[in-house]
ZAMARGU-4260 file (C-alpha; in steps of 0.2 Angstrom, whole numbers, plus 5000, padded with zeros to 4 digits):
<rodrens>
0) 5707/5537/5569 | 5702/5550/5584 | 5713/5540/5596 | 5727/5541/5584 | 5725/5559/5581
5) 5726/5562/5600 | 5741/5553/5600 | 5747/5562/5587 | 5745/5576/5596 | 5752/5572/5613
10) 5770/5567/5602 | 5771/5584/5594 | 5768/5592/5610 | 5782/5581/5620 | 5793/5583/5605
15) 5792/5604/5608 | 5794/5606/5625 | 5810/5593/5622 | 5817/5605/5608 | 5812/5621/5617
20) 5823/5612/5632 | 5838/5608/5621 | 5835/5622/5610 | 5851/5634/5621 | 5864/5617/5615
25) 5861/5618/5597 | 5872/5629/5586 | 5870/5646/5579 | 5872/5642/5563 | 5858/5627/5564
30) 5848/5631/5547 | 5829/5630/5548 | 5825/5624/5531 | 5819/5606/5531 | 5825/5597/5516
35) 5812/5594/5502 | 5818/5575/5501 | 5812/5572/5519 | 5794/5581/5519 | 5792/5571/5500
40) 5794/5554/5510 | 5786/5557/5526 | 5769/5566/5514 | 5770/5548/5505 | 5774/5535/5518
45) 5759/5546/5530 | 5745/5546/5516 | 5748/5526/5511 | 5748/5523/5528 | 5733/5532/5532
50) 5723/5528/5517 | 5729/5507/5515 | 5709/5504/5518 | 5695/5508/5506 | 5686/5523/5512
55) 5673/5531/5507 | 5667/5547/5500 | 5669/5557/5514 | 5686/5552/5519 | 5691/5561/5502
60) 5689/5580/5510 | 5697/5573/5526 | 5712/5567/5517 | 5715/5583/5509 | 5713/5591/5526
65) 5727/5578/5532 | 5736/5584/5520 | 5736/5600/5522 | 5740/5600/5542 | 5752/5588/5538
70) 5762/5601/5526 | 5758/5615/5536 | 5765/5609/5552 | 5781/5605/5543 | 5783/5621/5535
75) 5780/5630/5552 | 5795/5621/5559 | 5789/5600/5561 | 5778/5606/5577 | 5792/5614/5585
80) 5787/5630/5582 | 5770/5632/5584 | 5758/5621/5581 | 5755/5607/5564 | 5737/5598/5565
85) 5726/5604/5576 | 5713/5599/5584 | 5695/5606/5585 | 5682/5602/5599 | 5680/5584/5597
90) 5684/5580/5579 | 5705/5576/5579 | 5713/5572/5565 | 5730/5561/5570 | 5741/5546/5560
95) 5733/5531/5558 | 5735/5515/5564 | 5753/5508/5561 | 5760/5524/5563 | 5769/5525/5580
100) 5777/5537/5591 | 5793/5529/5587 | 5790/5532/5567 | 5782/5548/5570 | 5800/5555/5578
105) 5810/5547/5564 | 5800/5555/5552 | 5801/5573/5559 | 5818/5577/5557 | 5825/5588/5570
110) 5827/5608/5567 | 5826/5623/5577 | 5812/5635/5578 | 5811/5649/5566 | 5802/5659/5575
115) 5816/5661/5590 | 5826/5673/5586 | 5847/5668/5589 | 5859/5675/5600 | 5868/5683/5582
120) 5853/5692/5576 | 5851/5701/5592 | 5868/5705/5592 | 5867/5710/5575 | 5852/5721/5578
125) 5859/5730/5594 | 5876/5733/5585 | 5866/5740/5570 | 5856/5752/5582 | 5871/5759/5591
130) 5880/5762/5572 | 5865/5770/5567 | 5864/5782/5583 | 5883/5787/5582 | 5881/5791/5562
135) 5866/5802/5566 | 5872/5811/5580 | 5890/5814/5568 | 5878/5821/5556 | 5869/5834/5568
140) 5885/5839/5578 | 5896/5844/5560 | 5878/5852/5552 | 5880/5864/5570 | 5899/5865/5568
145) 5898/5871/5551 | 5884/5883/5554 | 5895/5891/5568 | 5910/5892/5557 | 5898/5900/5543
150) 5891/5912/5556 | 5909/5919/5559 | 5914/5920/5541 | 5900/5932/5538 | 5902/5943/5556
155) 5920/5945/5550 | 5917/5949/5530 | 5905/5961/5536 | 5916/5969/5545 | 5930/5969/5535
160) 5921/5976/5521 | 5913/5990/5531 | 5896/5987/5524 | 5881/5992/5538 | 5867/5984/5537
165) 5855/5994/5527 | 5864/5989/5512 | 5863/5969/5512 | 5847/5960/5510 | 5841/5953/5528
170) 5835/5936/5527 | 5823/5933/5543 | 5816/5916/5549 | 5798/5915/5553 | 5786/5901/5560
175) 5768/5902/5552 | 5768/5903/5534 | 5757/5906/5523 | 5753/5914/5509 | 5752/5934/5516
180) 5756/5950/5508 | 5758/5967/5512 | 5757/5976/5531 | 5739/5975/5536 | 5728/5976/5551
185) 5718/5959/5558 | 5703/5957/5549 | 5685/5952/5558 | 5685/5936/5567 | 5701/5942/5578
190) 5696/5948/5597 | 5706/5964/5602 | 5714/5955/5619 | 5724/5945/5605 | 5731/5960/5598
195) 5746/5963/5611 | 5753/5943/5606 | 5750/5948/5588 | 5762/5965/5591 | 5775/5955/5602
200) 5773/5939/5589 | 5774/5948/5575 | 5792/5960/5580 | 5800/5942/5588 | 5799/5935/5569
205) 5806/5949/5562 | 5823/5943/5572 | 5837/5948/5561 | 5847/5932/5553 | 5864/5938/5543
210) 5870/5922/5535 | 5868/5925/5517 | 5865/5941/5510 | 5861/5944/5491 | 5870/5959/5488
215) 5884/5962/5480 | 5900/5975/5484 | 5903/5978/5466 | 5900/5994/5458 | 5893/5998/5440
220) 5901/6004/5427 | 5900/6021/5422 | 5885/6017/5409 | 5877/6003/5419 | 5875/6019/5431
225) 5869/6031/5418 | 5857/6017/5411 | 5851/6014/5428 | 5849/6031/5432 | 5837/6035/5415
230) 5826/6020/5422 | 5825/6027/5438 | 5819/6044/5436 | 5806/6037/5423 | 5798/6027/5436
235) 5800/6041/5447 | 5791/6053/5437 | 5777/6042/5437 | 5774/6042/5457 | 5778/6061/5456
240) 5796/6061/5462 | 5795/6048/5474 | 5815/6045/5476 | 5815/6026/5477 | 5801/6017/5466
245) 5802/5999/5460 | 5812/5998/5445 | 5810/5984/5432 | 5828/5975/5431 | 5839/5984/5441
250) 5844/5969/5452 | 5841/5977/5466 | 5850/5992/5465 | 5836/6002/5468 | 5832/5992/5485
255) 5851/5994/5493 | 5851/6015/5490 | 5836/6016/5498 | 5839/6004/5513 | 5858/6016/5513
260) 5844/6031/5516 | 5832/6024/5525 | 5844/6020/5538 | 5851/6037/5539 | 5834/6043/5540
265) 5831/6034/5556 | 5845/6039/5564 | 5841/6058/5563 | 5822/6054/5566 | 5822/6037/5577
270) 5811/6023/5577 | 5791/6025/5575 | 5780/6021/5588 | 5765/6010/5586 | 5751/6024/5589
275) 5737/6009/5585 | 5746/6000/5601 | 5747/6018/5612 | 5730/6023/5609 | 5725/6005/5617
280) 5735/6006/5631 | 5727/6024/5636 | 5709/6017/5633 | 5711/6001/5644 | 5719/6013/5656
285) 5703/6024/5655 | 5690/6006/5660 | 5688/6002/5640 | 5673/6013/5636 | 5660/6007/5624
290) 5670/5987/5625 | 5652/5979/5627 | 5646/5987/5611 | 5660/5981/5602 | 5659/5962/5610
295) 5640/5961/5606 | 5644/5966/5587 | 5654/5952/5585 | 5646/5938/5595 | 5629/5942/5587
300) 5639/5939/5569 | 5648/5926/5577 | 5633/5915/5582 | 5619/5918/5569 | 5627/5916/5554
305) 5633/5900/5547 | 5649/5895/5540 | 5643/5896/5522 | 5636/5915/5525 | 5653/5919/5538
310) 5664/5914/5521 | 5654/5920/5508 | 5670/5922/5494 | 5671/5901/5498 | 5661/5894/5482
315) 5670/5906/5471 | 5686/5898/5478 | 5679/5880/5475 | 5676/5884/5457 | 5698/5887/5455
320) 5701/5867/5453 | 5696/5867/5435 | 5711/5880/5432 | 5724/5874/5423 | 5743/5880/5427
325) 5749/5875/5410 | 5737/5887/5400 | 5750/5900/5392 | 5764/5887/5395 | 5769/5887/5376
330) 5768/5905/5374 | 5785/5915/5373 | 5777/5932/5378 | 5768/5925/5394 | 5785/5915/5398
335) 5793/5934/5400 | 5777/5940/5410 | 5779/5924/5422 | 5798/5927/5424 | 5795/5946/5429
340) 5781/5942/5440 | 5791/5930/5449 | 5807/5941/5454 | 5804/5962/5447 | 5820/5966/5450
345) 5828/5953/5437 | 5814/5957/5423 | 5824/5956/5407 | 5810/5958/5395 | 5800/5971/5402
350) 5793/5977/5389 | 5785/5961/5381 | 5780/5958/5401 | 5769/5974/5402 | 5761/5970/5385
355) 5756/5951/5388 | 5750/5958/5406 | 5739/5972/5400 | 5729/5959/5391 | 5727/5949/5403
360) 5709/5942/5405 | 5707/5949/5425 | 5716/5965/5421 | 5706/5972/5407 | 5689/5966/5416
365) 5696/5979/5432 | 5698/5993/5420 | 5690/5994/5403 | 5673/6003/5403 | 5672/6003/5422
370) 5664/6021/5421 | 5648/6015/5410 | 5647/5998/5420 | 5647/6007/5438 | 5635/6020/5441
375) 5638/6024/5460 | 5653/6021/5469 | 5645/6023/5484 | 5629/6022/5493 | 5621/6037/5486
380) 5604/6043/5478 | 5613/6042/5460 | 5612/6020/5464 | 5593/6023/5463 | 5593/6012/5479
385) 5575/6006/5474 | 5585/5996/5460 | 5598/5989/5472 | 5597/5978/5486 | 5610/5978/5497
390) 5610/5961/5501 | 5617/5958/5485 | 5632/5960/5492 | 5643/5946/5486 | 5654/5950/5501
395) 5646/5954/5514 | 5629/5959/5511 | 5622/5946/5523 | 5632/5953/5537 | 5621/5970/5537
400) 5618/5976/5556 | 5610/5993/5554 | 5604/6004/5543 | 5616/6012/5529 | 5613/6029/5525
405) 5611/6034/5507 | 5620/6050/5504 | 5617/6064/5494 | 5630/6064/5483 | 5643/6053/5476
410) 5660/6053/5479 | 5671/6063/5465 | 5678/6050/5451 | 5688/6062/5442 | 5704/6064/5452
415) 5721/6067/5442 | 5733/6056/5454 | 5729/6046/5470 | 5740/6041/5482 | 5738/6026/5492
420) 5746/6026/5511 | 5749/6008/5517 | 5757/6002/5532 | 5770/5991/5526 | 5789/5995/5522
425) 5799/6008/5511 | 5789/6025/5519 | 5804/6030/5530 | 5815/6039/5518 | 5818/6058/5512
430) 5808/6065/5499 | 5792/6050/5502 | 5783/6062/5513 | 5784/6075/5497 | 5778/6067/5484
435) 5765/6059/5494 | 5757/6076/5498 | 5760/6080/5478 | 5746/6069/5472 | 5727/6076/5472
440) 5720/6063/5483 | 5728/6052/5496 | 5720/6038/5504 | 5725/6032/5520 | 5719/6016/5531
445) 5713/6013/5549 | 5719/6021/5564 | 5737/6022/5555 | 5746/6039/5549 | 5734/6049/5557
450) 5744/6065/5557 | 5742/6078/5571 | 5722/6081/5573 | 5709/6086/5585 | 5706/6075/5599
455) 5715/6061/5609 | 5720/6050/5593 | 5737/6056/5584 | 5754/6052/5578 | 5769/6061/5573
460) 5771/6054/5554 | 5771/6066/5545 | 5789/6066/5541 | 5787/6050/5532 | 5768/6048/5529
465) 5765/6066/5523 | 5753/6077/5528 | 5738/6076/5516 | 5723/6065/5521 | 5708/6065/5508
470) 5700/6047/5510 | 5702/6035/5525 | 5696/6017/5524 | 5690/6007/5537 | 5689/5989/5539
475) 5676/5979/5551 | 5686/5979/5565 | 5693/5996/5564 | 5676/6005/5563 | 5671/6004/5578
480) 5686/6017/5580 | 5679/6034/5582 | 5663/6028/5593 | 5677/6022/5608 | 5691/6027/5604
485) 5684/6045/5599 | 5693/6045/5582 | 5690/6063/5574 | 5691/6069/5553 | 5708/6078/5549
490) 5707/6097/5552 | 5707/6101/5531 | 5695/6087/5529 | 5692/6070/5528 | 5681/6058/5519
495) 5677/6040/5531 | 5673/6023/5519 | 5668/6009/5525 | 5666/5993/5513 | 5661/5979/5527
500) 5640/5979/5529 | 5642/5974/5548 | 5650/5993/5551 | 5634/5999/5549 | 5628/5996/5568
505) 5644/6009/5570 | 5639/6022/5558 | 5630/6033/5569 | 5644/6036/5579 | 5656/6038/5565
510) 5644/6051/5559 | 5642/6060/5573 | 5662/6062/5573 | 5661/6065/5554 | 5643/6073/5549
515) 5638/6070/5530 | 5654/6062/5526 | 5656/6043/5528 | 5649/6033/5512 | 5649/6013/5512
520) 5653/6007/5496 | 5638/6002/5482 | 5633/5985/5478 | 5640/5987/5460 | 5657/5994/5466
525) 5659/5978/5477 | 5651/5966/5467 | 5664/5972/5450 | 5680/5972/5466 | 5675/5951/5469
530) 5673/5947/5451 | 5689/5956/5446 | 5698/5951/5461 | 5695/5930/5455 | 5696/5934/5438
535) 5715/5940/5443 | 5716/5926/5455 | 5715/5917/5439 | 5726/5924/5428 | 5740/5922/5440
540) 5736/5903/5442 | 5737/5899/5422 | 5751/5911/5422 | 5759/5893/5434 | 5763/5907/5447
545) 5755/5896/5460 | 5741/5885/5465 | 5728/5881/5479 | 5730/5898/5486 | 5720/5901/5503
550) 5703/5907/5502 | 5702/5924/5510 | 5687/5926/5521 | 5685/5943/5515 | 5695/5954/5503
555) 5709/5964/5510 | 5706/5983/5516 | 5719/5988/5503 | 5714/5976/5488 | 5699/5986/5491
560) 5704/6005/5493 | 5716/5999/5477 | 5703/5993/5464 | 5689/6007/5470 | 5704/6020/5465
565) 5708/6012/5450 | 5689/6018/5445 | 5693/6036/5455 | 5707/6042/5448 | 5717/6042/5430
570) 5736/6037/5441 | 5736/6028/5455 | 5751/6028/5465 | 5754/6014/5478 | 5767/6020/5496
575) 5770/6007/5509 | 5762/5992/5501 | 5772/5974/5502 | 5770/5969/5482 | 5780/5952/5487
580) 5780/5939/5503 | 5799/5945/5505 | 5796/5961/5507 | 5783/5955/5522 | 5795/5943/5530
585) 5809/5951/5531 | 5805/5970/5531 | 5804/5978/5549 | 5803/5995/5542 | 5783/5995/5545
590) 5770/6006/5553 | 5758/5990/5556 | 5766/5973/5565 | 5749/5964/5561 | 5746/5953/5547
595) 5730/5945/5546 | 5729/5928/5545 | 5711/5928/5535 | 5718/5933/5516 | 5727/5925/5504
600) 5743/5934/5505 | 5751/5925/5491 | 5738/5928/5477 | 5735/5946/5485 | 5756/5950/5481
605) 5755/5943/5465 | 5740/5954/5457 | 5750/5968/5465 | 5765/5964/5454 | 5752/5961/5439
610) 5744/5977/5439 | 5761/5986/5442 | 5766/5976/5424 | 5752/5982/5417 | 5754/6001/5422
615) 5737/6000/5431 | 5747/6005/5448 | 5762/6011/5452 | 5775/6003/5465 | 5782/6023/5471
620) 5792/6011/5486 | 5805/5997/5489
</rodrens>
């Protein structure tokens, strides 16, 4: 049986090499199915053959071994194509005896292999490659062709019409994305080399890109105008006759007059200078003073603390998977609050929108009873600090670097009208700078709108920003300001807040510039910001305006100086804040370039629009 095995094999390896030498003769159309009829009579002829004699038990597994070789080396092409029964060490398995070479080859019929590939199928495939590459590259050459042509029908509409381009709405392309709001300044964790490529970055994406525009030419009618202009000094009256606040449902009528003035405003008064960027250029000229202090503040956070403690806001975040998106998705009233928030200017039914959003769970937990709730506001002898620890700071109350002063006195809680100074767009236009000053407390942020002061740090904003400086608010990064940078108080006044723990090592200095007036912000005050802050975060979820927002590594300087005002003052008026991601990627009308890439941008928009609906703030620009 061995012997006849190894004959077996021999055969099948003669008969390949004979059909891989005759194998360029045969047709192209040669099939390579073997017909069922033949492997029928060659299974039963082989297994009588081989089994005539009585055999034992054990000859029962080999036959079914047999068998299976025998099938298998016939389906893979009848051992011209790679292979029928093999052999294993010394154990073969071949025909038996009576079973030739001769009736071997008669009982293989003859077929090519099926795993050559033809002459036709590559052809086929290289004519297929070629068809696919001139389709493709068709496609890409007419997507280019019609973009130039839709290119030139804009230039030459435009210019036909004789519209400038204050009055269409830019659309501007830009390469990170993410989920960010309004103009801010980078946040801890960004090294102050970076901030130049941030600047330069920042102004390249603001490239302008005129292909669509959403206005339209037409005018209203005479009581489309006389409606629009009741609306308008409503809201106006509000933020204390700002001329251009956001007005629920104009369509953006309110947007294209101001862009008209704001154009004109820059024309008489030119563009604005990036003081934040000046002042850095004349303190590396003068060696960086103080730079090492600055470095070792942030590589001693850097290196001690973990992650959990260097995101602190992160478990609050993990806790947003069990929110549902669908919560008010039958109710008719929270349909109209979703379709204002998602687009303002076309909020038809404003008036059930600002209803449904004053009940909203988030927004009655910033504002109801906040007065009996918070007892300080700031670090001050009315916390009874004995009673409060300060690293119960949900924020940042790890990150404490120094010792925090408490302070005599808190600050005052019974201010009429606050305005809030941001550094995003809508500012530069006539009669801002006016009804900023009008309010009874305005609170500015950073090293931004400085006004004309004592000492080397000053800008000439006042034309736009106003004049009036009663609170400035100071992130991380930015406190380090007045110690080398030599940052000084305004000349009526000027009360520093800083909400971050780790600007403590910086407070000395930062008194020294401004004695007995800079306050960190209590425990309670923080602690009520983070749980109203989420508690928003999830309204605007369930409200399906978004899901899986970023996780911001700290709360935004504004989000903060918003929500401690809102327990300050009885209107709070908001100037040069970004209320939408629109506004942020497409506006270049800012004071501030940077945006931080450690918030939630998104989120943060969207509880700016929510609290607007629900007359807890005011949006005084567009």
């Amino acid at each position: 049986l061995q012997q006849q095995l190894h004959l077996c094999s021999y055969e099948r390896r003669r008969r390949r090499q004979k059909k891989r030498s005759n194998a360029m003769d045969e047709e192209e159309d040669t099939t390579n199915k073997m017909p069922s009829q033949d492997l029928d009579l060659f299974l039963n002829e082989y297994v009588e053959q081989l089994f005539s004699q009585e055999l034992d038990v054990n000859a029962i597994g080999l036959r079914t071994e047999v068998e299976d070789d025998a099938v298998g080396s016939f389906l893979r092409g009848g051992g011209g194509g790679g292979g029928g029964i093999n052999t294993t060490g010394n154990t073969s398995t071949a025909f038996p005896k009576g079973v030739g070479a001769d009736e071997m080859n008669s009982s293989f019929p003859s077929f090519s292999s099926p795993s050559t590939p033809s002459s036709y199928s590559k052809r086929k495939k290289v004519v297929l490659l070629v068809f696919f590459c001139i389709l493709f590259g068709g496609i890409f050459f007419l997507f280019g062709a019609f973009e130039i042509v839709r290119g030139m029908t804009t230039m030459s509409s435009s210019a036909s019409l004789g519209e400038s381009s204050a009055q269409q709405q830019m659309v501007y392309k830009r390469s990170d994305e993410k989920n960010r709001g309004w103009k801010g300044e980078d946040e801890e964790g960004e090294d102050d080399e970076d901030d130049d490529a941030i600047e330069t970055n920042a102004r390249d994406r603001r490239r302008e890109y005129d292909a669509e525009s959403r206005t339209t030419t037409t005018r209203m009618s005479e009581s489309e105008e006389m409606m629009f202009q009741t609306r308008l000094a409503s809201a106006s009256e509000k933020c204390l006759r700002a001329p251009y606040p956001q007005v629920l449902g104009d369509n953006g009528e309110t947007l294209k007059r101001a862009q008209t003035n704001m154009k004109e405003f820059e024309m008489r008064h030119g563009n604005v200078k990036d003081m934040v960027s000046e002042n850095k250029k004349r303190w590396r000229a003068e060696g960086s003073p103080g730079k090492e202090i600055a470095k070792t503040g942030r590589r001693r956070s850097r290196n001690l603390l973990a992650y959990a403690k260097s995101h602190p806001l992160e478990q609050k975040c993990r806790g947003e998977r069990r929110y549902r998106a669908s919560k008010y998705g039958r109710s008719t009233a929270h349909k109209h609050l979703k379709d204002c928030m998602n687009r303002l200017e076309d909020c038809a039914n404003a008036e059930d929108a600002r209803k449904t959003a004053k009940l909203m769970p988030g927004v009655k937990l910033l504002t109801q009873n906040v007065k009996n709730k918070i007892a300080c506001l700031t670090v001050s002898k009315k916390c009874n600090p004995r009673a409060m620890k300060l690293g119960d700071n949900k924020e940042t109350g790890m990150h404490i670097t120094g010792k925090i002063e408490t302070m005599n006195e808190d600050v005052r809680r019974d201010y009429k009208t606050c305005a809030l100074v941001g550094n995003g767009p809508g500012l530069r236009a006539d009669g801002v700078a006016d009804a900023i000053d009008r309010h009874e407390a305005v609170f500015r942020f950073n090293a931004y709108n400085l006004g004309q002061r004592e000492g080397k740090m000053q800008d000439n904003n006042t034309h736009f920003a106003g004049t009036k400086q009663t609170f400035r608010m100071f992130n991380k990064k930015r406190s380090i300001i007045p110690e080398i940078w030599g940052l000084k108080p305004a000349p009526e006044g000027e009360t520093w807040l800083f909400w971050h723990y780790g600007s403590a090592m910086y407070y000395k200095a930062a008194n020294a510039a401004n004695p007995q007036n800079v306050y960190f912000l209590s425990v309670p005050a923080i602690n009520h910001e983070i749980d109203s802050y989420f508690a928003i975060r999830k309204d605007v979820v369930e409200l399906g305006l978004g899901k899986n927002y970023a996780c911001p590594t700290n709360l935004p300087t504004g989000l903060h100086a918003i929500m401690l005002a809102t327990m300050m003052c009885d209107v709070v008026n908001l100037f040069g804040f970004s209320y939408d991601m629109k506004m942020l990627e497409s506006r270049k009308d800012t004071t501030s370039p940077r945006v931080s890439a450690s918030h939630a941008w998104g989120v943060d928009t969207a509880m700016l629009r929510l609290l607007h609906l629900s007359d807890t703030i005011n949006l005084c620009t567009v």
